[in-house]
N, C-alpha and C positions, 0 to 999 in steps of 0.2 A: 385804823382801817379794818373794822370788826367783819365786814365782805371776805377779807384773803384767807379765813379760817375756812370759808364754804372749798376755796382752792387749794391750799397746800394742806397736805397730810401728815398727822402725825408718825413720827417714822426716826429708826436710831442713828443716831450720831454717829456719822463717820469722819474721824480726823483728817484730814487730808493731810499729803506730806509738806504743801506747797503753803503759806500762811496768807490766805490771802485779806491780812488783815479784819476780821473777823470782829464785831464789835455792832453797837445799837448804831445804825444808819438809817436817814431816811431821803429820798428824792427830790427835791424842790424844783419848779419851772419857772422860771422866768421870761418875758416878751423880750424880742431884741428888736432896732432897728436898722435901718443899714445894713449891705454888703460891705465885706472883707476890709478895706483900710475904714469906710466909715460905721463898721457897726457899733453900738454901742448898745445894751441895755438898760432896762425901764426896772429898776430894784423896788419900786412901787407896786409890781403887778405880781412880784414872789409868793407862792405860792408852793403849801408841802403836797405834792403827787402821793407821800405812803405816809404816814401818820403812827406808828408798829413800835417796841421794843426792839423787833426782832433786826437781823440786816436785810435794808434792802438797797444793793448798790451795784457796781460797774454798769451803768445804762449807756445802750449803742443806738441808734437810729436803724430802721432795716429797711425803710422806704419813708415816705414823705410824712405816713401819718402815724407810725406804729415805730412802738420804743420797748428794744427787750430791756431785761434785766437780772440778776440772780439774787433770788430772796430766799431766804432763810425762816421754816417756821420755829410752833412753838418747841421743839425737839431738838433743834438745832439741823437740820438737814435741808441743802438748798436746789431749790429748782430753777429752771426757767420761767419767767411770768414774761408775756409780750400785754403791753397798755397799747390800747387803738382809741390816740388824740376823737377822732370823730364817734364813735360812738363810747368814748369814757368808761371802757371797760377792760377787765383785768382777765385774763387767761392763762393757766397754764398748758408751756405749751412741754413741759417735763412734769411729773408726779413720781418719783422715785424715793423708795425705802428702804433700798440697800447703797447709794451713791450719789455719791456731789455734785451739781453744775455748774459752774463759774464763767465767768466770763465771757457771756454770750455776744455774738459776733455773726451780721449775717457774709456768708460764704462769697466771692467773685460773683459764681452766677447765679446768685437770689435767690436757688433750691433750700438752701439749707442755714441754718442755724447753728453754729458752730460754738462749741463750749469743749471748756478742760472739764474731766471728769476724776473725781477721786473714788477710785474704782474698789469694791468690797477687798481685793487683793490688797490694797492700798498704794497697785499703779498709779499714778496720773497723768493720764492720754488727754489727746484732741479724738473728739466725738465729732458728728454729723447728725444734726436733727433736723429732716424733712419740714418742710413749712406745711403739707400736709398733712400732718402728725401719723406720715407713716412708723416703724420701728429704727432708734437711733442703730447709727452705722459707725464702725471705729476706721479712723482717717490711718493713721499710722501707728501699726500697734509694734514697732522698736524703737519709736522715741517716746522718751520720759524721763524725769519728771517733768512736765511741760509746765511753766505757769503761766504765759502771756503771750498775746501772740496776734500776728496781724496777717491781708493776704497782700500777694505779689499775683498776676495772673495765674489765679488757682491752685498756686502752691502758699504754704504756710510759712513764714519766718517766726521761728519760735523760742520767746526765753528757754533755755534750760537750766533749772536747778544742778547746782551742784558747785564745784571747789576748784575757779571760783565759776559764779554763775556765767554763762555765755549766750549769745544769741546768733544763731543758724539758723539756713533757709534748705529748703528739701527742694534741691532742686530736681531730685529724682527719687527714688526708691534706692539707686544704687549710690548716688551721688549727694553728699550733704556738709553745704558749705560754711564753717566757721565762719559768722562776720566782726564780732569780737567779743571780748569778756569782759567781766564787771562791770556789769548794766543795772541801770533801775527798771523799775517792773512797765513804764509807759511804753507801747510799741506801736509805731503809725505808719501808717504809709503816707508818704506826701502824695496827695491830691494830684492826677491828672500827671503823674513822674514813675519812672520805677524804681525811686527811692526809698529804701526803708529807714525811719529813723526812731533814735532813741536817747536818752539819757546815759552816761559815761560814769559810771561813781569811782573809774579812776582817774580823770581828769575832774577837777575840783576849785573852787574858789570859795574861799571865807570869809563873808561878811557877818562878823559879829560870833556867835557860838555858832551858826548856822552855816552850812554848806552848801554851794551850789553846783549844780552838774553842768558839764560840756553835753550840748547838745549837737547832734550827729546823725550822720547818714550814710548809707551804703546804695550804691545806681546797683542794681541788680541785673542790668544791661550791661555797662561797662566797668562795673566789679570796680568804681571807682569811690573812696569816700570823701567825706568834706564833712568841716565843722561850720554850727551858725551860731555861735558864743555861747551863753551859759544861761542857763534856766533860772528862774527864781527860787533865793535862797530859802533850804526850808521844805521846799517842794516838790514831786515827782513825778508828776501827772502833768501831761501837754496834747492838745489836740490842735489840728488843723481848721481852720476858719474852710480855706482854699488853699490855692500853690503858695502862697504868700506869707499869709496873716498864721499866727500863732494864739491861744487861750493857754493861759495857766492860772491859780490861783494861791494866793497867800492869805492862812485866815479864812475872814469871810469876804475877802475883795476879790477882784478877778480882775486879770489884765491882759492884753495883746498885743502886741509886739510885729514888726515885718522882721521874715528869717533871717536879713541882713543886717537890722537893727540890733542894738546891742542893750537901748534902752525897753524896760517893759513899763506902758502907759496901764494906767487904772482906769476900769471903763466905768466902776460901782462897786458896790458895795450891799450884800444883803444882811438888812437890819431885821433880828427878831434875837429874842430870849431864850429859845427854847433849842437853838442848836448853833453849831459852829466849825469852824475848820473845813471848807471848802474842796475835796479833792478831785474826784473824776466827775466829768463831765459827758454832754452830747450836744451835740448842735444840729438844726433840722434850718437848714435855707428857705424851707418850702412853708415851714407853717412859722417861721421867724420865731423860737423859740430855745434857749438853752434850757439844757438840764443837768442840775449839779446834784453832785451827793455831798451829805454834809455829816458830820455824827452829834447824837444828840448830847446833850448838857446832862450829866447825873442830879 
């Protein structure tokens, strides 16, 4: 993708504290059909979105037709890049040369672009980027290290690094509620609920060398939690279809599951040579298309 060099700047390597796994990724889209229990994908129509060395991964949907994401150039230093499905083009909407963006995320109410930042101090905060590419705004500057993070009505539930790792919701400035510890890095909000949920890496099941996580929830309304069995072995990464339906993958297959289900059906499979390992994803209802990230083959 010789176009992203016009975009991202060369510019020095700031370590971050937080790993957000780091390594040659690239984007792939695939057609879906079907809503929520009957969707299924067309692994015929896969297709690589970034084509690069470099990373380019954690892709979010932020409206019907436009897909952020945080890429890395040739330097090693990552921005935000938003891709607009209809006109097929790439933007940054960060260009920074003293700090990181990861994990781009658009906000509750659609202003803003929300990323963890590894900050030249080597903080790493939740940022605020304007979709009008006004100047980024810092959301909570006493939590950190933040690595992942999902929203609740306009407040943030945010992994925190640290011993062992935890996941809290702000629910005010003064007020900030532990929801539990030893978590893996996925963090969602169930669709259309004020449930926040997540992977458990100390609730565990073993199939084979591989381990699988308790997948869980916290009502942010009635402070109540509940489990919906165990994620696929292996894997760490889960998004929501809808209220219902679940995506994970193993490998380079993908499968979905209802939250009550215990088994995970395989919907496909994406065949090619040149990459592999399936992990975060996006799904867009509106233009019927997922988007996985996968890392490339040495």
């Amino acid at each position: 993708m010789k176009f992203f060099k016009s975009f991202l700047l060369l510019s020095t390597l700031v370590s971050p504290i937080f790993c957000f796994g780091q390594g040659s990724f690239d984007l792939w889209v695939i057609e879906t059909s079907g809503k929520g229990a009957s969707l299924s994908i067309k692994p015929e129509t896969a297709y690589a979105l970034t084509d690069r060395a470099e990373y380019d991964n954690q892709p979010s949907f932020i409206n019907e037709y436009q897909l952020v994401f945080s890429a890395a150039d040739e330097a090693g230093n990552f921005d935000i890049i938003v891709y607009n499905f209809e006109a097929k083009k790439f933007t940054n909407l960060s260009k920074t040369s003293d700090r990181n963006e990861n994990s781009p995320r658009i906000t509750d109410c659609g202003m803003y672009i929300a990323a963890v930042v590894s900050e030249p101090d080597k903080k790493q905060r939740l940022w605020l980027y304007p979709t009008n590419f006004e100047p980024a705004e810092l959301l909570y500057d006493d939590i950190e290290p933040v690595g992942y993070y999902d929203w609740y009505d306009n407040k943030a539930a945010m992994f925190i690094l640290g011993e062992p790792n935890k996941l809290v919701y702000a629910e005010s400035r003064e007020e900030l509620i532990t929801i539990d510890t030893e978590i893996a890095r996925s963090i969602n909000k169930r669709p259309k609920t004020s449930m926040i949920t997540y992977l458990s890496t100390r609730e565990t099941r073993t199939e084979g060398e591989l381990k699988a996580y308790q997948l869980k929830s916290f009502d942010i309304k009635s402070q109540e939690s509940q489990t919906y069995g165990y994620g696929l072995p292996g894997a760490q990464d889960f998004i929501w279809l809808d209220k219902n339906y679940l995506l994970m993958a193993k490998g380079n297959t993908i499968y979905k599951r209802k939250y009550s289900d215990e088994i995970w059906e395989p919907i496909g499979s994406v065949q090619t040579e040149t990459h592999q390992n399936i992990s975060r994803m996006a799904y867009s209802p509106d233009l019927d298309v997922l988007v996985i990230a996968m890392e490339r083959k040495q």
